[in-house]
Backbone as CSV, one residue per row, in Angstrom:
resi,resn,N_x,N_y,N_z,CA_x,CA_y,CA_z,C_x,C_y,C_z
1,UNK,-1.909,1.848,-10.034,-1.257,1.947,-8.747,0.118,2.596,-8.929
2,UNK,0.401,3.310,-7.784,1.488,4.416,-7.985,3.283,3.313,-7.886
3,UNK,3.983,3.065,-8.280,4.878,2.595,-8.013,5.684,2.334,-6.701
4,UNK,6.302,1.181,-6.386,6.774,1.113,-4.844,8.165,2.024,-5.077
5,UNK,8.874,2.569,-4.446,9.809,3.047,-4.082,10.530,2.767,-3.048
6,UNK,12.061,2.748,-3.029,12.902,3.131,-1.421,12.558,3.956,-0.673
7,UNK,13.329,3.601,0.531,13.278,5.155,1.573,13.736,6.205,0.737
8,UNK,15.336,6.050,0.054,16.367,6.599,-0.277,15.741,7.604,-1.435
9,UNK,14.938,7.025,-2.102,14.605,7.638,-3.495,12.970,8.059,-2.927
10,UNK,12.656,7.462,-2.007,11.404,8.603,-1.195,12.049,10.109,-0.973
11,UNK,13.108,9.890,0.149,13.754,10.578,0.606,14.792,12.091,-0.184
12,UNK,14.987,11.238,-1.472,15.576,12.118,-3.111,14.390,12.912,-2.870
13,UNK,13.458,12.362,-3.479,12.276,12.887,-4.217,11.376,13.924,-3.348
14,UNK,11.489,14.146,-1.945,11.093,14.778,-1.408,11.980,15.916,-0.657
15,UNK,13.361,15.855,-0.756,14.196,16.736,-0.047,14.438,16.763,0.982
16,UNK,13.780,15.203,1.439,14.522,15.332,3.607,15.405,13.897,3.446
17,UNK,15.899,13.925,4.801,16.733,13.046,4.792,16.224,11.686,5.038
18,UNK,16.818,10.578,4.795,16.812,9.368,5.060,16.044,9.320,5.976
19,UNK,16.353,9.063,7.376,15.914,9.363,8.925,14.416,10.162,8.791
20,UNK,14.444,11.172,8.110,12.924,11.731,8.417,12.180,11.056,7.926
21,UNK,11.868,10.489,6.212,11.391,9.909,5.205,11.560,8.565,6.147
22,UNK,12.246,7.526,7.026,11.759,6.880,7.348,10.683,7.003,8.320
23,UNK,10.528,7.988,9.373,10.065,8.045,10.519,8.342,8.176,9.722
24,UNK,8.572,9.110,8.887,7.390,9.573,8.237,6.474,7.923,7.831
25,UNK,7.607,7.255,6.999,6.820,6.471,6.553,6.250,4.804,7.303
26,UNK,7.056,5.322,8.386,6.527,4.739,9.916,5.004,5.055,10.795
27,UNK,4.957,6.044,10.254,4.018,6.585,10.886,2.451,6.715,9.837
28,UNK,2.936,6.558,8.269,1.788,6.012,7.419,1.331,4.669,7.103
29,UNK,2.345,3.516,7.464,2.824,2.151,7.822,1.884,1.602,8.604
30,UNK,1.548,2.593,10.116,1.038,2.079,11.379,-0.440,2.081,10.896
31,UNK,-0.840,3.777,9.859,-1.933,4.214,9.765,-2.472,3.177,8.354
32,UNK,-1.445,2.015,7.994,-2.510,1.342,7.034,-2.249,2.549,5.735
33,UNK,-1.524,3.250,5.772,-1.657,3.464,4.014,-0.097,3.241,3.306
34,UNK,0.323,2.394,4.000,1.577,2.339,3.297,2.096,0.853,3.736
35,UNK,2.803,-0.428,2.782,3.439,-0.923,3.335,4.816,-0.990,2.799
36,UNK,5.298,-1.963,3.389,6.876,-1.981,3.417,7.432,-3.635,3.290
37,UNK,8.302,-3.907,2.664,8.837,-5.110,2.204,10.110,-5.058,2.113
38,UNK,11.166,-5.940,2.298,12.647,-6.232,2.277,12.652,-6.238,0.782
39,UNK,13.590,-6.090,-0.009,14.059,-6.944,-1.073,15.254,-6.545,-0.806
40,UNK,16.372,-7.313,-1.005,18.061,-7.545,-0.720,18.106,-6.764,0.162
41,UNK,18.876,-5.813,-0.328,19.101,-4.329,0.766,18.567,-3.510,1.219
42,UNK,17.285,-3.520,0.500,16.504,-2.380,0.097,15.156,-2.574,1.104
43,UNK,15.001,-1.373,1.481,13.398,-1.386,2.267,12.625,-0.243,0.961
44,UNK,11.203,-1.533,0.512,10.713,-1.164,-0.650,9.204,-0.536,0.191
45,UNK,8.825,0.676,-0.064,7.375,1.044,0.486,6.415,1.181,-0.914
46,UNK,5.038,0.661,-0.728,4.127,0.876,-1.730,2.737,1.425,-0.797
47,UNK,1.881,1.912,-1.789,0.934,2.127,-0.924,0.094,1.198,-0.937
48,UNK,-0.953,0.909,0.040,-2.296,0.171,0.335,-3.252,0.198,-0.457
49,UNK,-3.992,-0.243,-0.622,-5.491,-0.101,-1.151,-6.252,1.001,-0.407
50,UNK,-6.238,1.254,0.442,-6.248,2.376,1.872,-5.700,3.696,1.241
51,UNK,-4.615,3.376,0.815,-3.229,4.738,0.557,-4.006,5.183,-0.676
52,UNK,-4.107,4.002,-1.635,-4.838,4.479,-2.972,-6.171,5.107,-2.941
53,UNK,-7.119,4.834,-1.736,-8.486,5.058,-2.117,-8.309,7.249,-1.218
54,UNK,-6.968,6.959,-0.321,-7.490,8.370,-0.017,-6.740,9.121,-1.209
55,UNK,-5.776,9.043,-1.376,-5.248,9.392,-2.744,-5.688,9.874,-3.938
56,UNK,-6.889,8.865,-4.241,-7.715,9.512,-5.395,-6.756,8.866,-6.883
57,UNK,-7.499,8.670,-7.844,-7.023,7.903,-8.902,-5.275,8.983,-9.526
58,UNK,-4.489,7.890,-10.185,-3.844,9.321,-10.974,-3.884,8.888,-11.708
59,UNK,-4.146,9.576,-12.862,-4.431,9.282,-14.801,-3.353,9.734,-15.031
């Protein structure tokens, strides 16, 4: 399973901002391939079992 990540370091890692990378991951959230969890400060996203199966394995 692929590691959970922040918005923030979603948001690094893909080159948009905060605000987009959340909306985005609002909108994969609703669709069941992504969830989302508090820890302290941090909004942590991982993917689903859902997220993983369209995904396809990564070796």
């Amino acid at each position: 399973m692929r590691s959970p990540s922040s918005t923030g370091e979603i948001s690094r890692r893909l080159r948009i901002s905060n605000p987009s990378a959340s909306k985005h991951l609002g909108v994969l959230r609703r669709s069941g391939l992504v969830a989302t969890e508090r820890r302290n400060n941090l909004t942590v996203h991982r993917l689903t079992h859902l997220g993983e199966a369209v995904l396809g394995r990564q070796d």
